[in-house]
PyMOL Python script that loads the backbone (N, CA, C, O; Angstrom):
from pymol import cmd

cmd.read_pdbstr("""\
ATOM      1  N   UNK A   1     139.049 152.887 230.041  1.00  0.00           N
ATOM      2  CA  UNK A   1     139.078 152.762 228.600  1.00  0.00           C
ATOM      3  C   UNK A   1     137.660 152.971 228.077  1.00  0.00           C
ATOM      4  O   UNK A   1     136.815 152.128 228.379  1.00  0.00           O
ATOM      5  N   UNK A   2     137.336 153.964 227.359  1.00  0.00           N
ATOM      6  CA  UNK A   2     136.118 154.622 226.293  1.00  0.00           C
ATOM      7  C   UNK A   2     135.901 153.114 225.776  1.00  0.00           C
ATOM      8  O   UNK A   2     136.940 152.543 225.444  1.00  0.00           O
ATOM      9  N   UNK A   3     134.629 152.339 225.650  1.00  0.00           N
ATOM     10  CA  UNK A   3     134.049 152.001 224.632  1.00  0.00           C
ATOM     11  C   UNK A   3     133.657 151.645 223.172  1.00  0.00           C
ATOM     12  O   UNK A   3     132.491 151.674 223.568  1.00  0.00           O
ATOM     13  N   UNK A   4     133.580 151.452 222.351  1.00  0.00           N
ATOM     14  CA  UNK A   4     133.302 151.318 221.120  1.00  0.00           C
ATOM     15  C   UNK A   4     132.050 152.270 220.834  1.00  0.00           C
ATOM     16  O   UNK A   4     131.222 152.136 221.735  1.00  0.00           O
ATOM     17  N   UNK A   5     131.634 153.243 219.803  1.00  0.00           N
ATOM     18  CA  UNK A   5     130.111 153.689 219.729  1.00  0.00           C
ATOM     19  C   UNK A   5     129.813 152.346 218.956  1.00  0.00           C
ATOM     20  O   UNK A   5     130.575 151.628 218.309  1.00  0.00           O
ATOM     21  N   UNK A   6     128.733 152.253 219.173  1.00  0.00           N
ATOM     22  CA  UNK A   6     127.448 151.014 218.586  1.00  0.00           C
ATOM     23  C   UNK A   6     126.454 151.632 217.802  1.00  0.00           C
ATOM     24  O   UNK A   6     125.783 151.056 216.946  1.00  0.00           O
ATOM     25  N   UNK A   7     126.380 152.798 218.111  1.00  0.00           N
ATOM     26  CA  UNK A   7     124.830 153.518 217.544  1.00  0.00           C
ATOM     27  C   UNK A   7     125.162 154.082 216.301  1.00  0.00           C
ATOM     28  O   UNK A   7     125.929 155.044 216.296  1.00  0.00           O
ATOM     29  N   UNK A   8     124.675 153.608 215.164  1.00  0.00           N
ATOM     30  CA  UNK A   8     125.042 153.839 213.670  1.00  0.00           C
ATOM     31  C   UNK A   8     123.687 154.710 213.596  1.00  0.00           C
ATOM     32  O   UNK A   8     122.775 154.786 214.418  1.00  0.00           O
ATOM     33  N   UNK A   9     123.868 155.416 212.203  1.00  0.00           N
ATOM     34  CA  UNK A   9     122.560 156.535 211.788  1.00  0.00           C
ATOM     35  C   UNK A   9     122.115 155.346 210.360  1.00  0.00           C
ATOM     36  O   UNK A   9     122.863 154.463 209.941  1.00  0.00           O
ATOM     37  N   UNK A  10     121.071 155.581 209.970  1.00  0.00           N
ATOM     38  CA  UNK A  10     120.363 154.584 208.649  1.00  0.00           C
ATOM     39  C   UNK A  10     119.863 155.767 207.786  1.00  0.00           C
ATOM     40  O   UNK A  10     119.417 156.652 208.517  1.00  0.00           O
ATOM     41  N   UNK A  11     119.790 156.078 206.449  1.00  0.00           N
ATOM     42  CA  UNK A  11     119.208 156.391 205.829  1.00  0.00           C
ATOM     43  C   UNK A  11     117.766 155.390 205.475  1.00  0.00           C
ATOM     44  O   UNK A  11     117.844 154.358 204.809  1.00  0.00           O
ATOM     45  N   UNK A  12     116.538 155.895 206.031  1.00  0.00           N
ATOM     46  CA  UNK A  12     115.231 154.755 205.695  1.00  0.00           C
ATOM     47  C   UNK A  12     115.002 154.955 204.572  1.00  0.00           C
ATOM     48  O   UNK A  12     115.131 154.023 203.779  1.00  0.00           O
ATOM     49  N   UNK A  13     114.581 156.251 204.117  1.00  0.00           N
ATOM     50  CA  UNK A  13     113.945 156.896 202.722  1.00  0.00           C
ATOM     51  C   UNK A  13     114.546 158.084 202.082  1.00  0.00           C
ATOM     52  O   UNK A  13     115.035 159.019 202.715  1.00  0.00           O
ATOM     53  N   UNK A  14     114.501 158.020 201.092  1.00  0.00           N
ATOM     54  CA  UNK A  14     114.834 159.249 199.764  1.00  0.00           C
ATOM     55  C   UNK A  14     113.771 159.512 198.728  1.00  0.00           C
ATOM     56  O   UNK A  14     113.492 158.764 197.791  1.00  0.00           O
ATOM     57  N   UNK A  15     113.233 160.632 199.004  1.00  0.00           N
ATOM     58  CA  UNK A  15     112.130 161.436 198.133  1.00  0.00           C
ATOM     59  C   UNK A  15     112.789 162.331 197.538  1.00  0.00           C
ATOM     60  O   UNK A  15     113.965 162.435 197.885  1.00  0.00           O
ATOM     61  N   UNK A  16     112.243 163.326 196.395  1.00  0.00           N
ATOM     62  CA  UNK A  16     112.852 164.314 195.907  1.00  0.00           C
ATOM     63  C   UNK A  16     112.551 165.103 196.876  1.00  0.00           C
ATOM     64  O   UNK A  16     113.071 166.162 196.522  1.00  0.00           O
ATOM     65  N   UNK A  17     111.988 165.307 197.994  1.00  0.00           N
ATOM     66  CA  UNK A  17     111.596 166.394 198.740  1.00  0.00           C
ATOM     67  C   UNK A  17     113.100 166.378 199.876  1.00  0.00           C
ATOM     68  O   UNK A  17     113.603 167.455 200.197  1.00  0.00           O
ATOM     69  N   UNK A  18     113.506 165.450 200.234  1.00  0.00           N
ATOM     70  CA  UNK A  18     114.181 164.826 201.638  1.00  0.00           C
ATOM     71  C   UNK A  18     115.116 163.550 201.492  1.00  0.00           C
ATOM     72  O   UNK A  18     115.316 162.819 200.522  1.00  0.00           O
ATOM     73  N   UNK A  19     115.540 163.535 202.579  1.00  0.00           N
ATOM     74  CA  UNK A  19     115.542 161.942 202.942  1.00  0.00           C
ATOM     75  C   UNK A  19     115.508 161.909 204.382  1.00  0.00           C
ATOM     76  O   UNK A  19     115.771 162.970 204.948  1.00  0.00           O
ATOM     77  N   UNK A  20     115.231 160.882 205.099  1.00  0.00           N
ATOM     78  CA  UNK A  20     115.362 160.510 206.589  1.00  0.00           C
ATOM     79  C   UNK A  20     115.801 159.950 207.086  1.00  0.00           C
ATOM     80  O   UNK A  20     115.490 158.780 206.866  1.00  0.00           O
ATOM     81  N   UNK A  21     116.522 160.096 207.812  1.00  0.00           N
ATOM     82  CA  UNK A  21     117.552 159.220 208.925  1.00  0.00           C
ATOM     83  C   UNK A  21     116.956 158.760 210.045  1.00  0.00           C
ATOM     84  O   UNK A  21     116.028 159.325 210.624  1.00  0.00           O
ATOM     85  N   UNK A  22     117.715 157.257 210.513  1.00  0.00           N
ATOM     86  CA  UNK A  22     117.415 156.899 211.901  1.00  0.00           C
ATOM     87  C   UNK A  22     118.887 156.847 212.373  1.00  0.00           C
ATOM     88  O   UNK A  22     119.995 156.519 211.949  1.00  0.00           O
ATOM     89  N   UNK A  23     118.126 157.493 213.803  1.00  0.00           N
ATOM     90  CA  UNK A  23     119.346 157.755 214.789  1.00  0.00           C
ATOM     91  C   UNK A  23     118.311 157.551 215.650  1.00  0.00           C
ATOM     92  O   UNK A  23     117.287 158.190 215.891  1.00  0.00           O
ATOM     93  N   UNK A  24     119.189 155.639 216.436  1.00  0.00           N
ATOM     94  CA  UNK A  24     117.990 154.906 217.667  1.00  0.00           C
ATOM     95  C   UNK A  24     117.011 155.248 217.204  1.00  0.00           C
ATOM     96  O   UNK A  24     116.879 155.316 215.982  1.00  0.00           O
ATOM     97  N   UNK A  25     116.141 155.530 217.974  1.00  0.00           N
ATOM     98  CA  UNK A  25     114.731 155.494 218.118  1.00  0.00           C
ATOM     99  C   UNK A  25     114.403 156.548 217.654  1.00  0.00           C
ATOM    100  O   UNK A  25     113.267 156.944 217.913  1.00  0.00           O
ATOM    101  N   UNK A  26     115.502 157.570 216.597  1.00  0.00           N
ATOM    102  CA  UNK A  26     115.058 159.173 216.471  1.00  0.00           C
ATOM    103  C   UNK A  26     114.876 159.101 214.875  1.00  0.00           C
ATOM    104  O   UNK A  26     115.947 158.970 214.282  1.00  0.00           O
ATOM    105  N   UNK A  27     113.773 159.158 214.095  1.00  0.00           N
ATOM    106  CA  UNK A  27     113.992 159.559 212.729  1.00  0.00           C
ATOM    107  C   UNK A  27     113.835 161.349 212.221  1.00  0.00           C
ATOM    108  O   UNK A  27     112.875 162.118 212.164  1.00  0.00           O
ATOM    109  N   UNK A  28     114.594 161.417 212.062  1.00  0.00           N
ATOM    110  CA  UNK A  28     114.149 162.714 211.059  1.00  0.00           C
ATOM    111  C   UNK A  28     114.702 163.110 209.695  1.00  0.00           C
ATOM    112  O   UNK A  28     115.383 162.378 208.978  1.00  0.00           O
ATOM    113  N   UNK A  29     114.422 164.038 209.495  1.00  0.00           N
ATOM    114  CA  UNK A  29     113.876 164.648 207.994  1.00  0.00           C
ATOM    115  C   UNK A  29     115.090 165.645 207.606  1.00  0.00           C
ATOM    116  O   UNK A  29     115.558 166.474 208.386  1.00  0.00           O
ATOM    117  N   UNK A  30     115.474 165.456 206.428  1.00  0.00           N
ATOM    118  CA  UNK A  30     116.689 166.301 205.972  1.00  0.00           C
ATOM    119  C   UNK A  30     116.317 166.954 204.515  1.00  0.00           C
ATOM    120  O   UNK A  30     116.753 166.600 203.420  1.00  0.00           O
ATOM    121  N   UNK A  31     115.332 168.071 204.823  1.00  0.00           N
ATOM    122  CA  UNK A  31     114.774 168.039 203.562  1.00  0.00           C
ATOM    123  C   UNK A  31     115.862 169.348 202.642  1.00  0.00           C
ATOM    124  O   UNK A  31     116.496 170.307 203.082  1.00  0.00           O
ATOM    125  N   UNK A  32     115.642 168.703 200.951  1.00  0.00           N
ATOM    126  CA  UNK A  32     116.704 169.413 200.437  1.00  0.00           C
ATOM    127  C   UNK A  32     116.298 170.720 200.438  1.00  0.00           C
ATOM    128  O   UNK A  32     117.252 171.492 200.342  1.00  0.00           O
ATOM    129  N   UNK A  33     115.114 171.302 200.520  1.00  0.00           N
ATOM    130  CA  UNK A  33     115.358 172.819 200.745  1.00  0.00           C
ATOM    131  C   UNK A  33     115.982 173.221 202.206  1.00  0.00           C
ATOM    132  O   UNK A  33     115.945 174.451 202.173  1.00  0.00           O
ATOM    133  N   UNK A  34     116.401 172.931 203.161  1.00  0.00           N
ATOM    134  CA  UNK A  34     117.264 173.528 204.381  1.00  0.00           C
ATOM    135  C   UNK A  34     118.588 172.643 203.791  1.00  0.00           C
ATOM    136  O   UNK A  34     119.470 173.396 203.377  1.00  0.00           O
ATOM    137  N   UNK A  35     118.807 171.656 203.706  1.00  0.00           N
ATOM    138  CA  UNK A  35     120.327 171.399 203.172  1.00  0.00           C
ATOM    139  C   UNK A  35     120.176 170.302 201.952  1.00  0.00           C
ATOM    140  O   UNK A  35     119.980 169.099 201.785  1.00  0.00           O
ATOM    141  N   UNK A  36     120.498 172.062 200.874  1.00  0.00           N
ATOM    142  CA  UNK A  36     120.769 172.043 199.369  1.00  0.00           C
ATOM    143  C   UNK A  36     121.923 171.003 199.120  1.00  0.00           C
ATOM    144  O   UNK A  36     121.817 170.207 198.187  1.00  0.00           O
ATOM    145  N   UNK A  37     122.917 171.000 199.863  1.00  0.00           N
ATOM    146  CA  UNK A  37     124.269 170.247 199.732  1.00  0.00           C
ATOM    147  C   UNK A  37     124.245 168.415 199.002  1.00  0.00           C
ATOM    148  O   UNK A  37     124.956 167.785 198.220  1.00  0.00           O
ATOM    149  N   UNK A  38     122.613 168.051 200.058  1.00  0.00           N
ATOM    150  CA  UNK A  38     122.089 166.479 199.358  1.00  0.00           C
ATOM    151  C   UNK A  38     121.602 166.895 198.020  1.00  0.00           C
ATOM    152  O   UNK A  38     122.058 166.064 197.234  1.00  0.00           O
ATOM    153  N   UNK A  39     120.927 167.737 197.400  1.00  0.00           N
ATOM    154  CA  UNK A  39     120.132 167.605 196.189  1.00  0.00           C
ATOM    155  C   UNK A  39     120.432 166.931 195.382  1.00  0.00           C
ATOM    156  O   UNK A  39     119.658 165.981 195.271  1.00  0.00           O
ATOM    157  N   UNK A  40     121.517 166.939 194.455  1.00  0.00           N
ATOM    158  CA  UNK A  40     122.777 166.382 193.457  1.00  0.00           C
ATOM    159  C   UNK A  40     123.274 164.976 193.901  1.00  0.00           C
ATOM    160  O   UNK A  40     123.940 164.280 193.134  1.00  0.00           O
ATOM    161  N   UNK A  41     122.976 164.618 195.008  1.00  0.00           N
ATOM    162  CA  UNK A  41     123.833 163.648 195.341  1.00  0.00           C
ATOM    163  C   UNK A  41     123.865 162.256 195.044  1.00  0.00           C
ATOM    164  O   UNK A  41     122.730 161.860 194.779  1.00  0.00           O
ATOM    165  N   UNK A  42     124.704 161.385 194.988  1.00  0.00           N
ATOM    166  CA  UNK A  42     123.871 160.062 194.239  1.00  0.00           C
ATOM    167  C   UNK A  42     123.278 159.511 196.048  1.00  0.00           C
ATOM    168  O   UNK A  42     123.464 159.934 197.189  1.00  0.00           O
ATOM    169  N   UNK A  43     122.614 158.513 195.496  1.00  0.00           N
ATOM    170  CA  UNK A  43     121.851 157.535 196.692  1.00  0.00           C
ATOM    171  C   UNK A  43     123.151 157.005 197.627  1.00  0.00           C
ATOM    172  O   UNK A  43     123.040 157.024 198.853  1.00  0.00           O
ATOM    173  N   UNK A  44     124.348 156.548 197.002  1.00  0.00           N
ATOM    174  CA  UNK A  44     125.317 156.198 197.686  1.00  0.00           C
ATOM    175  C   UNK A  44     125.969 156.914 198.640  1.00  0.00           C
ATOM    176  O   UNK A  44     126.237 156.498 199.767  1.00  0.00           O
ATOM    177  N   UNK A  45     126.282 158.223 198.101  1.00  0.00           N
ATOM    178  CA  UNK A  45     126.663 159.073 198.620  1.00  0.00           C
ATOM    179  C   UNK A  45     126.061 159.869 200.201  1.00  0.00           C
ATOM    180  O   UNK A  45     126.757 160.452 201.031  1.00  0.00           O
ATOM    181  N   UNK A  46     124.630 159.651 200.230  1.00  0.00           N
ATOM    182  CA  UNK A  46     123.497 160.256 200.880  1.00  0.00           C
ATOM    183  C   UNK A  46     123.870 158.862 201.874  1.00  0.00           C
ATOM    184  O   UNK A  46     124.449 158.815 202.960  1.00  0.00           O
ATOM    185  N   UNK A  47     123.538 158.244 201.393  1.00  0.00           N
ATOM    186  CA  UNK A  47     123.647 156.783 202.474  1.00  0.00           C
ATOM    187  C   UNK A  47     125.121 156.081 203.021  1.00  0.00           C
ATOM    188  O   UNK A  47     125.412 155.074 203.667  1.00  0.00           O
ATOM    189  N   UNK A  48     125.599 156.796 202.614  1.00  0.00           N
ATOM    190  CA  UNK A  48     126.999 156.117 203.019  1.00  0.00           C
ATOM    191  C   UNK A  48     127.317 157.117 204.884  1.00  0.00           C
ATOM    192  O   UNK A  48     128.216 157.790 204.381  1.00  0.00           O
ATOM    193  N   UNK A  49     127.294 157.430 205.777  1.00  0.00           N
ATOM    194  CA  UNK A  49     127.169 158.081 206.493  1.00  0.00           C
ATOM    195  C   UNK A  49     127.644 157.410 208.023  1.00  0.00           C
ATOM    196  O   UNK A  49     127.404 156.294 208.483  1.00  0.00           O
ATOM    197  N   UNK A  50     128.403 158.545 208.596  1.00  0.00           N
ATOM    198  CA  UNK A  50     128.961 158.086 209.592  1.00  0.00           C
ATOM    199  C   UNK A  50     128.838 158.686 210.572  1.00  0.00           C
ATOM    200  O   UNK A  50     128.806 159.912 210.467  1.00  0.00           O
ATOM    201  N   UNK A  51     128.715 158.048 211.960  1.00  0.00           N
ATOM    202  CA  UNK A  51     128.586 158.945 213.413  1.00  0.00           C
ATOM    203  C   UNK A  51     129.317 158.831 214.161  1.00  0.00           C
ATOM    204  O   UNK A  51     129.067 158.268 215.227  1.00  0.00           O
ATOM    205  N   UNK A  52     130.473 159.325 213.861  1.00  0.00           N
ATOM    206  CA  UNK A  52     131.653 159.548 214.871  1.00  0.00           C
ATOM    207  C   UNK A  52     131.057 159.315 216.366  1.00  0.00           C
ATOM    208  O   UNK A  52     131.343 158.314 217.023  1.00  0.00           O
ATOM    209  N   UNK A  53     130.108 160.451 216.880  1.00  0.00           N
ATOM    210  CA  UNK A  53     129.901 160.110 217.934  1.00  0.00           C
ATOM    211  C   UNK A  53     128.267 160.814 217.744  1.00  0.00           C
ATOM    212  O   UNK A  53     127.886 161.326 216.691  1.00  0.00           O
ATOM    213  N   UNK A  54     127.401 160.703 219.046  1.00  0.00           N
ATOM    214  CA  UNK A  54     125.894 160.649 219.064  1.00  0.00           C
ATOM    215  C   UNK A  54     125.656 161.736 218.217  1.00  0.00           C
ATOM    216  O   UNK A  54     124.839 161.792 217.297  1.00  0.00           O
ATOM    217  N   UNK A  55     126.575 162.749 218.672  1.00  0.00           N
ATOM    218  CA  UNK A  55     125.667 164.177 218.378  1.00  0.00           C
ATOM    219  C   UNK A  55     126.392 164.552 217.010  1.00  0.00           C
ATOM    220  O   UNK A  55     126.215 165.676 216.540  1.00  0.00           O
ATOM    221  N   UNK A  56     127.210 163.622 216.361  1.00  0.00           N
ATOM    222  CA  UNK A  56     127.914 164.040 215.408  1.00  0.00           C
ATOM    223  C   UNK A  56     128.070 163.494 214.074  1.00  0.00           C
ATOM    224  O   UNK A  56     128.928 162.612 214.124  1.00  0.00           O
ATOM    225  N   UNK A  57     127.552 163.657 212.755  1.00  0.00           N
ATOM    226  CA  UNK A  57     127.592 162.687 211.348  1.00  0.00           C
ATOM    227  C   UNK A  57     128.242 163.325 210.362  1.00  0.00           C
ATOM    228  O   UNK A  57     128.267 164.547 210.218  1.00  0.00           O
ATOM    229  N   UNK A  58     128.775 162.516 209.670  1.00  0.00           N
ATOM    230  CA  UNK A  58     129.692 162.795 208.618  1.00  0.00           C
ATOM    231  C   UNK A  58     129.444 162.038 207.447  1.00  0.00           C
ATOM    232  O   UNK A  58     129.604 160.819 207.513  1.00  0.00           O
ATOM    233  N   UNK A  59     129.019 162.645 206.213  1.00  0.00           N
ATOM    234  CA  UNK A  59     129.378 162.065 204.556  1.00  0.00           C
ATOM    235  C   UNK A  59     130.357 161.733 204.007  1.00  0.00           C
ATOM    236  O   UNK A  59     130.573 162.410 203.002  1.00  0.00           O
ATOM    237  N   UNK A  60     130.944 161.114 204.172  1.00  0.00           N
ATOM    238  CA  UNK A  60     132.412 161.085 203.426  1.00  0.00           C
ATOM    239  C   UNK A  60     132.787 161.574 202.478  1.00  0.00           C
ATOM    240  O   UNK A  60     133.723 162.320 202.188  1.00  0.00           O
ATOM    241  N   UNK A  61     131.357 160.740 201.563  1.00  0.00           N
ATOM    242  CA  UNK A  61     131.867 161.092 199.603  1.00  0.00           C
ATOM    243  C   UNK A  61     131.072 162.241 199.450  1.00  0.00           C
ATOM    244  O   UNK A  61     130.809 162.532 198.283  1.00  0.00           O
ATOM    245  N   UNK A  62     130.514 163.146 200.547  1.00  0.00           N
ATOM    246  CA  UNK A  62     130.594 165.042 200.337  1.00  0.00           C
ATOM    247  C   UNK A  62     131.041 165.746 200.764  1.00  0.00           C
ATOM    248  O   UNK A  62     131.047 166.954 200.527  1.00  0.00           O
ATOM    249  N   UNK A  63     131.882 164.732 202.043  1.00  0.00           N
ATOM    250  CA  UNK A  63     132.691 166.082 202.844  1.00  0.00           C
ATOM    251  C   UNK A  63     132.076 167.139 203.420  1.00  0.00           C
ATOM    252  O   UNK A  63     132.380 168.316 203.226  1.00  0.00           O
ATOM    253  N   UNK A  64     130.634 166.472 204.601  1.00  0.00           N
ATOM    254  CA  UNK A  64     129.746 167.235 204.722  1.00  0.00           C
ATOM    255  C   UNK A  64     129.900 166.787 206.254  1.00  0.00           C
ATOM    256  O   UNK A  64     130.015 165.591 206.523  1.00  0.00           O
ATOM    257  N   UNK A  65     129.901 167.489 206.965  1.00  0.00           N
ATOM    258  CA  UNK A  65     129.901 167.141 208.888  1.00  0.00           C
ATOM    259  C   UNK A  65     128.354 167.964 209.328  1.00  0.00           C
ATOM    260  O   UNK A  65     128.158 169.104 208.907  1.00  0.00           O
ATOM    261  N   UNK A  66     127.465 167.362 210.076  1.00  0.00           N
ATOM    262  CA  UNK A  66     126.752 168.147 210.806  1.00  0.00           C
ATOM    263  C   UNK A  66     126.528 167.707 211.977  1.00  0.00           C
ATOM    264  O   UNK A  66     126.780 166.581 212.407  1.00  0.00           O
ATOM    265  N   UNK A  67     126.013 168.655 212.560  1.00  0.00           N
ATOM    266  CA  UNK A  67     125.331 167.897 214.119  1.00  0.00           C
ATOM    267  C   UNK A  67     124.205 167.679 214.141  1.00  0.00           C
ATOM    268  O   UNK A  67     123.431 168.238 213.364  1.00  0.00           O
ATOM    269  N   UNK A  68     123.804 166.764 215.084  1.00  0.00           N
ATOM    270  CA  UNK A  68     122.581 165.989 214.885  1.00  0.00           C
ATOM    271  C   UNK A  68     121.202 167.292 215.499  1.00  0.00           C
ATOM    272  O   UNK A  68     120.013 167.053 215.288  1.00  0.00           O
ATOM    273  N   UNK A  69     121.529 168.219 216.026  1.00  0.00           N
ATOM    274  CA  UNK A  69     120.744 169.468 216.772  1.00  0.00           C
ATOM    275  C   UNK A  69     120.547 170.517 215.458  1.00  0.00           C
ATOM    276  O   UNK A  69     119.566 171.254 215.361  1.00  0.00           O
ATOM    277  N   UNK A  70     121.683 170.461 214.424  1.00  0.00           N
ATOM    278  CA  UNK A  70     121.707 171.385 213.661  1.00  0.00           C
ATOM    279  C   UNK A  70     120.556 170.859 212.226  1.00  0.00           C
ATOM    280  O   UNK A  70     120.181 171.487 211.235  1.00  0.00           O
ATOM    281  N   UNK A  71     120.225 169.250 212.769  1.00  0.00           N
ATOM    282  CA  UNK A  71     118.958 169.061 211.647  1.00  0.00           C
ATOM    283  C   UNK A  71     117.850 168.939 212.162  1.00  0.00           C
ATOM    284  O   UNK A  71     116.755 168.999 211.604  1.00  0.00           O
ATOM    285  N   UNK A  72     118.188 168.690 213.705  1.00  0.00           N
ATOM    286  CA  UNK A  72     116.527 168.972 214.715  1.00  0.00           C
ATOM    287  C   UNK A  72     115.882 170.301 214.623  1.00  0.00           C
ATOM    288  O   UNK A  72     114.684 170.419 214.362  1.00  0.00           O
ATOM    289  N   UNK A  73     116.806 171.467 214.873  1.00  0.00           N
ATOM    290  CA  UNK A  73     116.533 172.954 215.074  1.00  0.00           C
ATOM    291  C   UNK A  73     117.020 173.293 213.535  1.00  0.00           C
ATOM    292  O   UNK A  73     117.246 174.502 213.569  1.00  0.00           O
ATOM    293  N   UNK A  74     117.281 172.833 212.254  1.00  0.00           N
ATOM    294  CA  UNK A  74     117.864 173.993 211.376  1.00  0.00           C
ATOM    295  C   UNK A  74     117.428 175.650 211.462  1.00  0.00           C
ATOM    296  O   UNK A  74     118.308 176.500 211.323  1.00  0.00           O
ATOM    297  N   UNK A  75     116.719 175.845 211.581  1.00  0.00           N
ATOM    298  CA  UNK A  75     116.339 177.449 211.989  1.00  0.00           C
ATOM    299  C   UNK A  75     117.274 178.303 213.106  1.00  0.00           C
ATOM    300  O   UNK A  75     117.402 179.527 213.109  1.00  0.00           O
ATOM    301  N   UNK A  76     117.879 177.387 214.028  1.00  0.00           N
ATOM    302  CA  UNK A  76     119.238 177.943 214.605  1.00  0.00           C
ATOM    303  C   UNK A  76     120.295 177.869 214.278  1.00  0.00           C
ATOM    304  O   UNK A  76     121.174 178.077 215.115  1.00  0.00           O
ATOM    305  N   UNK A  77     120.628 177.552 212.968  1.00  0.00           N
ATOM    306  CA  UNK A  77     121.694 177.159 212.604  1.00  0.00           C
ATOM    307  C   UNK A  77     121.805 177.773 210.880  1.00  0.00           C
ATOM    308  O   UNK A  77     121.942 177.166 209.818  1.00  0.00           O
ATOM    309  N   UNK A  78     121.661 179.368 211.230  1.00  0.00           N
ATOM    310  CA  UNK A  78     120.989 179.907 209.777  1.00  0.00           C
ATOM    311  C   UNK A  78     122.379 180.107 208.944  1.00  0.00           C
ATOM    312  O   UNK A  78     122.277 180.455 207.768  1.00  0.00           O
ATOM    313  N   UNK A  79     123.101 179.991 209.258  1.00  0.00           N
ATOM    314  CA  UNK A  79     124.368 179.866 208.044  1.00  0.00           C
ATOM    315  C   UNK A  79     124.355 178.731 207.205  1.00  0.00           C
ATOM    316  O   UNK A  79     124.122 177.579 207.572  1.00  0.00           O
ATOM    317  N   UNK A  80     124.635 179.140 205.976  1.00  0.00           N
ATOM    318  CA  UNK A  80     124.237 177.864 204.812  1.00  0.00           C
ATOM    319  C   UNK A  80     125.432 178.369 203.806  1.00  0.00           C
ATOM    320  O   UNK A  80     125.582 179.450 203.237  1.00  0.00           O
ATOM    321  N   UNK A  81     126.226 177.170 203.803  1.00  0.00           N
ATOM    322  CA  UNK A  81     127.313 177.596 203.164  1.00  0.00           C
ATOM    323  C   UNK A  81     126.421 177.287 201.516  1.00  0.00           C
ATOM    324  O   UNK A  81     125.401 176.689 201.172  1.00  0.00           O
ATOM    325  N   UNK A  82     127.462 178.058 200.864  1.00  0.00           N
ATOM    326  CA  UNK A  82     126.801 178.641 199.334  1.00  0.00           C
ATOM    327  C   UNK A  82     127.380 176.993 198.296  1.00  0.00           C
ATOM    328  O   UNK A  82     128.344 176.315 198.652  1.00  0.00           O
ATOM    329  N   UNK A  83     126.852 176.799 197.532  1.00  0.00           N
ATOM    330  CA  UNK A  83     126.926 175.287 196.384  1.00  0.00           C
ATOM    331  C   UNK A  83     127.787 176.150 195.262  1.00  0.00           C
ATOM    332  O   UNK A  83     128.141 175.616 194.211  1.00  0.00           O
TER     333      UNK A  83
END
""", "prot")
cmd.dss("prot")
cmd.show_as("cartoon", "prot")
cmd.util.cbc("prot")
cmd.orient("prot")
């Protein structure tokens, strides 16, 4: 029998430039010029956030899924769906 995940993601900070997530011991940077999709968004929305599993997060109230590699590397991941 699989486990429970334990490891939640945190929104720490929101600038107009970004915001940053912790994932464990990993923070990084989601800045709104590589994903336009946060710009508009309220604070709730940005922070409300879920990790199915390690490599995997989801927005609810944007209906936004990414992987956690696709905000480490965005430069490999050059498709950007259009707003």
């Amino acid at each position: 029998m699989h486990g429970t995940i334990t490891s939640v993601a945190e929104v720490t900070n929101i600038s107009k430039h970004g915001f940053w997530l912790l994932l464990d011991e990993e923070e990084l940077l989601l800045p709104f010029e590589k994903f336009p999709w946060f710009r508009s968004a309220t604070i709730d929305q940005i922070t409300t956030v879920e990790r199915p599993s390690p490599e995997h997060l989801y927005w609810p109230g944007l209906d936004i899924d990414l992987t956690v590699q696709s905000i480490r590397q965005p430069e490999a991941f050059p498709l950007v769906a259009r707003l």
